[in-house]
TISEMI-130140 format. One record per residue (C-alpha): residue number from 1; residue in three letters; x, y, z. Coordinates in nm, 3 decimals. Layout:
% residues N
[NUM, 'ALA', [X, Y, Z]]
...
//
This chain:
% residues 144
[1, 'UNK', [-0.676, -3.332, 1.174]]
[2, 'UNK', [-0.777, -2.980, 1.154]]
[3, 'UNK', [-0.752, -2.823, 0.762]]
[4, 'UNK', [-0.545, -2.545, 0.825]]
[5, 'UNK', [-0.642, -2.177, 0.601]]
[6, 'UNK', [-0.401, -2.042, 0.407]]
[7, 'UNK', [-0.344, -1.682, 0.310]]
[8, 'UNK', [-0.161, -1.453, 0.129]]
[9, 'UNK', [0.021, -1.188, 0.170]]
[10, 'UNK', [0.058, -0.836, 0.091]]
[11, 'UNK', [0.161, -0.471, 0.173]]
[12, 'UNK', [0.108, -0.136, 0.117]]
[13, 'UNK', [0.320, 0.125, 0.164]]
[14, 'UNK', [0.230, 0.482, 0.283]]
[15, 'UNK', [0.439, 0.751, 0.190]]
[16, 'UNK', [0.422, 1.105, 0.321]]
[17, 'UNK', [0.622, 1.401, 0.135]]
[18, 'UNK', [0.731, 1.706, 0.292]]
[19, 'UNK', [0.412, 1.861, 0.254]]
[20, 'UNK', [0.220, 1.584, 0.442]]
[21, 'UNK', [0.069, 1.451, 0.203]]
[22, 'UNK', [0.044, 1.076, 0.075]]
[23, 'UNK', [0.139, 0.922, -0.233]]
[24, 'UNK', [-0.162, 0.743, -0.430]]
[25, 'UNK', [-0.133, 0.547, -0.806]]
[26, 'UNK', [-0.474, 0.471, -0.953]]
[27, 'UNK', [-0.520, 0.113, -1.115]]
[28, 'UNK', [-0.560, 0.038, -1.455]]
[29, 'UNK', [-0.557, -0.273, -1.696]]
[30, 'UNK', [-0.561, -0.535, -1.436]]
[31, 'UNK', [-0.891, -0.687, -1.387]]
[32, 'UNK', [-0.962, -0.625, -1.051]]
[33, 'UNK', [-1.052, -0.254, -0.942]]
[34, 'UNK', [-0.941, -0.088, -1.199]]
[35, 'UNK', [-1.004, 0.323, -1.217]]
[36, 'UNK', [-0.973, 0.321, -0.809]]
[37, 'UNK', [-0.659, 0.426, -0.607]]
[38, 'UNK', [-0.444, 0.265, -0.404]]
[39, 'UNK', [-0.118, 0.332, -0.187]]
[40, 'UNK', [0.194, 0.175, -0.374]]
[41, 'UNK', [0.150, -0.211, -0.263]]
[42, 'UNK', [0.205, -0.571, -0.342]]
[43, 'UNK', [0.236, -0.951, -0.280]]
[44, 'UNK', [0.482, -1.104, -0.101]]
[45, 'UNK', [0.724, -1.330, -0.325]]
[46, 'UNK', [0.782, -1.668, -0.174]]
[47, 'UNK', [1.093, -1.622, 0.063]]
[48, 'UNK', [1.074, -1.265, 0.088]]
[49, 'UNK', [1.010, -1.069, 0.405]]
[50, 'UNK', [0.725, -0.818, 0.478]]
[51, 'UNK', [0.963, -0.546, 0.509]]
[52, 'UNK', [1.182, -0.620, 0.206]]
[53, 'UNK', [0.879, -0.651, -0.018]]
[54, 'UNK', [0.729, -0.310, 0.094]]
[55, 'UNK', [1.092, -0.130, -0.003]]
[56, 'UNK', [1.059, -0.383, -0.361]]
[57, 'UNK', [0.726, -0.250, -0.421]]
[58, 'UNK', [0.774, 0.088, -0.391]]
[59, 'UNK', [1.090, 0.101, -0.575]]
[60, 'UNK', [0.896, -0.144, -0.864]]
[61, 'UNK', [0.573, 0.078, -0.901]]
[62, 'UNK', [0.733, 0.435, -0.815]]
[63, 'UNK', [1.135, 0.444, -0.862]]
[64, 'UNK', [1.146, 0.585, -0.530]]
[65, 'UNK', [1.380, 0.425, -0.286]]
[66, 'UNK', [1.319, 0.382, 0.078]]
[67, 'UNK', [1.590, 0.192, 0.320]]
[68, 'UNK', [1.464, -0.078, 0.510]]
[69, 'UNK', [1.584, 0.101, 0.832]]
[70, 'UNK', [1.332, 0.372, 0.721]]
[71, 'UNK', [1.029, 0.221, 0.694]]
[72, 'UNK', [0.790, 0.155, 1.011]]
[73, 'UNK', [0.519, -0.079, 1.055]]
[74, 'UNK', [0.219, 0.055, 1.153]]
[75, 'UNK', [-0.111, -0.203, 1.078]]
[76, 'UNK', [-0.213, -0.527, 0.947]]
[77, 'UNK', [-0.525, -0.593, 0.833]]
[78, 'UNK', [-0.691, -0.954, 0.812]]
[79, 'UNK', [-0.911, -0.958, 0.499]]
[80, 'UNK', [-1.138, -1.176, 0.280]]
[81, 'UNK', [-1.138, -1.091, -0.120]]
[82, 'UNK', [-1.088, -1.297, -0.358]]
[83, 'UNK', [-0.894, -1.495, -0.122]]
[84, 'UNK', [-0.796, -1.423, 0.237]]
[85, 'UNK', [-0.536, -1.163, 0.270]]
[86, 'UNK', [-0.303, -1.047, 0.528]]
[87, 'UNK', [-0.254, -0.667, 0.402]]
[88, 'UNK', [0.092, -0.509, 0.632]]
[89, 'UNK', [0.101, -0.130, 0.604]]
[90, 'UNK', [0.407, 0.052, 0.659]]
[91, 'UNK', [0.498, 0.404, 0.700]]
[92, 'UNK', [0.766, 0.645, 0.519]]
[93, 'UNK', [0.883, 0.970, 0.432]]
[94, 'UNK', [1.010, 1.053, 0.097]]
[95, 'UNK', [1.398, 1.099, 0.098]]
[96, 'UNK', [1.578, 1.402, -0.011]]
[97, 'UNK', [1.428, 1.546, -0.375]]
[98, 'UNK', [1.295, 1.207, -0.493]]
[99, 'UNK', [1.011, 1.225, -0.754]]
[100, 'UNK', [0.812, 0.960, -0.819]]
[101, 'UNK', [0.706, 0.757, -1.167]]
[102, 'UNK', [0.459, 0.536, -1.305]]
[103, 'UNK', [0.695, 0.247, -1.376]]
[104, 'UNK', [0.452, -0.022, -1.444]]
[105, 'UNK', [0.215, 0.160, -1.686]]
[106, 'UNK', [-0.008, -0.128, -1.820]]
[107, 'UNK', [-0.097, -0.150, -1.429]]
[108, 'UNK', [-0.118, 0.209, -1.332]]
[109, 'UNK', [-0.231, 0.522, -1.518]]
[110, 'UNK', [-0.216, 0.792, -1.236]]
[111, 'UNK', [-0.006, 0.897, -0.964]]
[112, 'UNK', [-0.124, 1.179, -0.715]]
[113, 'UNK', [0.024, 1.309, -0.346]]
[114, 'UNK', [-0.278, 1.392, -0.184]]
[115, 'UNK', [-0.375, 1.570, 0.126]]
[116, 'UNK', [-0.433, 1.240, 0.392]]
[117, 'UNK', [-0.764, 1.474, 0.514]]
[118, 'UNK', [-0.868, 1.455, 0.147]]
[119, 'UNK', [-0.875, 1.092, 0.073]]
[120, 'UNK', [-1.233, 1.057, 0.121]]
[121, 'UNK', [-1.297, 1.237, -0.234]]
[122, 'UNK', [-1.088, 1.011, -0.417]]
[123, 'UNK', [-1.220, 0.687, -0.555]]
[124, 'UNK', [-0.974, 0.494, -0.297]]
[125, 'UNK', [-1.009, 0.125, -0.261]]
[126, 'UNK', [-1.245, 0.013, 0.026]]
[127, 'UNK', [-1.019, -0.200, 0.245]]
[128, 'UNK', [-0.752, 0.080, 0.228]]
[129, 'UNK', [-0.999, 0.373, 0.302]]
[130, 'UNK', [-1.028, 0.144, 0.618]]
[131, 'UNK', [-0.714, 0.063, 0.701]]
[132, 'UNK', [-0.610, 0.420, 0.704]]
[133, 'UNK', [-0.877, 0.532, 0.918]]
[134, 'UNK', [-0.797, 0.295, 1.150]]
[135, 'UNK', [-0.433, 0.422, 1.117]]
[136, 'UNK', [-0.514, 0.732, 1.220]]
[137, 'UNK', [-0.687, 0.610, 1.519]]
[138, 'UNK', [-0.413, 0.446, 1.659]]
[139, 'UNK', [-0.544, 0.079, 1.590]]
[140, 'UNK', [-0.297, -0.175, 1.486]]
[141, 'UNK', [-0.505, -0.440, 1.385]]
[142, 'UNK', [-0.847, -0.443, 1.148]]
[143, 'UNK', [-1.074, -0.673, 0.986]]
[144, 'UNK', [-1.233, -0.671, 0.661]]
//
Protein backbone atom coordinates (compact mmCIF):
# COMPACT_ATOMS: atom_id res chain seq x y z
CA UNK A 1 0.00 0.00 0.00
CA UNK A 2 1.00 3.29 -1.30
CA UNK A 3 1.23 6.24 1.71
CA UNK A 4 -0.93 8.66 0.32
CA UNK A 5 0.28 12.87 0.84
CA UNK A 6 -1.87 14.96 2.37
CA UNK A 7 -2.35 18.67 1.95
CA UNK A 8 -3.96 21.55 2.94
CA UNK A 9 -5.84 23.91 1.77
CA UNK A 10 -6.14 27.48 1.18
CA UNK A 11 -7.30 30.58 -0.85
CA UNK A 12 -6.74 33.86 -1.69
CA UNK A 13 -8.93 36.18 -2.87
CA UNK A 14 -8.22 38.98 -5.44
CA UNK A 15 -10.19 41.90 -5.37
CA UNK A 16 -10.22 44.66 -7.95
CA UNK A 17 -12.00 48.18 -7.15
CA UNK A 18 -13.31 50.44 -9.63
CA UNK A 19 -10.11 51.89 -10.27
CA UNK A 20 -8.41 48.54 -11.15
CA UNK A 21 -6.60 48.16 -8.63
CA UNK A 22 -6.16 45.18 -6.05
CA UNK A 23 -6.70 44.98 -2.53
CA UNK A 24 -3.45 43.96 -0.39
CA UNK A 25 -3.24 43.60 3.83
CA UNK A 26 0.34 43.33 5.06
CA UNK A 27 1.03 40.63 7.87
CA UNK A 28 1.87 41.22 11.22
CA UNK A 29 2.18 39.27 14.63
CA UNK A 30 1.90 35.86 13.25
CA UNK A 31 5.13 34.13 12.99
CA UNK A 32 5.41 33.39 9.59
CA UNK A 33 6.12 36.36 7.06
CA UNK A 34 5.34 38.92 8.91
CA UNK A 35 5.94 42.75 7.41
CA UNK A 36 5.12 41.19 3.72
CA UNK A 37 1.74 41.51 1.84
CA UNK A 38 -0.64 39.34 0.87
CA UNK A 39 -4.15 39.25 -0.98
CA UNK A 40 -6.99 38.64 1.71
CA UNK A 41 -6.67 34.64 2.12
CA UNK A 42 -7.07 31.64 4.30
CA UNK A 43 -7.43 27.91 5.23
CA UNK A 44 -10.07 25.91 4.48
CA UNK A 45 -12.17 24.78 7.69
CA UNK A 46 -12.91 21.11 7.68
CA UNK A 47 -16.29 20.75 5.71
CA UNK A 48 -16.17 23.94 4.09
CA UNK A 49 -15.96 24.51 0.36
CA UNK A 50 -13.25 26.43 -1.63
CA UNK A 51 -15.67 28.92 -2.67
CA UNK A 52 -17.46 29.48 0.66
CA UNK A 53 -14.17 29.93 2.45
CA UNK A 54 -12.85 32.59 -0.06
CA UNK A 55 -16.35 34.77 0.58
CA UNK A 56 -15.54 33.79 4.79
CA UNK A 57 -12.17 35.12 4.42
CA UNK A 58 -12.72 38.14 2.90
CA UNK A 59 -15.62 39.09 4.91
CA UNK A 60 -13.31 37.86 8.27
CA UNK A 61 -10.08 39.92 7.36
CA UNK A 62 -11.81 42.95 5.39
CA UNK A 63 -15.73 43.37 6.28
CA UNK A 64 -16.28 43.40 2.71
CA UNK A 65 -18.89 41.10 1.37
CA UNK A 66 -18.75 39.27 -1.87
CA UNK A 67 -21.72 36.70 -3.02
CA UNK A 68 -20.69 33.44 -3.88
CA UNK A 69 -22.31 33.90 -7.37
CA UNK A 70 -19.69 36.73 -7.70
CA UNK A 71 -16.64 35.32 -7.24
CA UNK A 72 -14.66 33.39 -10.17
CA UNK A 73 -12.00 30.96 -10.00
CA UNK A 74 -9.17 31.70 -11.78
CA UNK A 75 -5.78 29.48 -10.49
CA UNK A 76 -4.57 26.94 -8.16
CA UNK A 77 -1.32 26.65 -7.24
CA UNK A 78 0.39 23.33 -5.87
CA UNK A 79 2.97 24.40 -3.25
CA UNK A 80 5.52 23.14 -0.68
CA UNK A 81 6.02 25.46 2.65
CA UNK A 82 5.84 24.49 5.69
CA UNK A 83 3.64 21.83 4.52
CA UNK A 84 2.21 21.16 1.08
CA UNK A 85 -0.45 23.54 0.09
CA UNK A 86 -3.09 23.71 -2.44
CA UNK A 87 -3.46 27.72 -2.69
CA UNK A 88 -7.19 28.44 -4.99
CA UNK A 89 -7.28 32.05 -6.18
CA UNK A 90 -10.41 33.64 -7.01
CA UNK A 91 -11.39 36.77 -8.64
CA UNK A 92 -13.85 39.79 -7.59
CA UNK A 93 -14.93 43.17 -7.89
CA UNK A 94 -15.77 45.27 -5.00
CA UNK A 95 -19.62 45.85 -4.71
CA UNK A 96 -21.30 49.13 -4.67
CA UNK A 97 -19.37 51.80 -2.07
CA UNK A 98 -17.87 49.07 0.15
CA UNK A 99 -14.72 50.12 2.13
CA UNK A 100 -12.63 47.84 3.50
CA UNK A 101 -11.12 47.25 7.34
CA UNK A 102 -8.48 45.65 9.16
CA UNK A 103 -10.70 43.35 11.20
CA UNK A 104 -8.18 41.03 12.57
CA UNK A 105 -5.54 43.54 13.80
CA UNK A 106 -3.14 41.31 15.86
CA UNK A 107 -2.74 39.57 12.26
CA UNK A 108 -2.69 42.50 9.97
CA UNK A 109 -1.36 46.06 10.33
CA UNK A 110 -1.90 47.47 6.73
CA UNK A 111 -4.33 47.48 4.09
CA UNK A 112 -3.51 49.09 0.58
CA UNK A 113 -5.46 48.93 -3.12
CA UNK A 114 -2.67 48.96 -5.28
CA UNK A 115 -2.11 49.38 -8.92
CA UNK A 116 -1.85 45.29 -10.15
CA UNK A 117 1.26 46.85 -12.58
CA UNK A 118 2.76 48.04 -9.26
CA UNK A 119 2.95 44.97 -7.20
CA UNK A 120 6.45 44.31 -7.94
CA UNK A 121 7.51 47.31 -5.46
CA UNK A 122 5.70 46.01 -2.66
CA UNK A 123 7.21 43.49 -0.30
CA UNK A 124 4.47 40.82 -1.63
CA UNK A 125 4.80 37.26 -0.58
CA UNK A 126 6.78 35.04 -3.06
CA UNK A 127 4.29 32.33 -3.98
CA UNK A 128 1.63 35.08 -4.58
CA UNK A 129 3.96 37.41 -6.68
CA UNK A 130 3.87 34.06 -8.72
CA UNK A 131 0.66 33.13 -8.80
CA UNK A 132 -0.41 36.45 -10.06
CA UNK A 133 1.95 36.56 -12.78
CA UNK A 134 0.90 33.51 -13.89
CA UNK A 135 -2.69 34.96 -13.64
CA UNK A 136 -2.04 37.39 -15.87
CA UNK A 137 -0.69 35.06 -18.35
CA UNK A 138 -3.58 33.12 -18.67
CA UNK A 139 -2.15 29.94 -16.78
CA UNK A 140 -4.45 28.09 -14.56
CA UNK A 141 -2.24 25.95 -12.86
CA UNK A 142 1.46 26.69 -11.09
CA UNK A 143 3.94 25.10 -9.00
CA UNK A 144 5.93 26.30 -6.23
Amino acid sequence: MTDRHMFRAAVYIIIENRDGRVLTLRRYNTGWSDGMYTLPAGHVDAGESVADAAVRELKEETSLEVDFDNIRFVHIMQRESDAPYFDFYFETKLLGDSVPKIMEPEKCDDLQWVDISKLGGLPLLKNVKIALENIKKGMRISYY
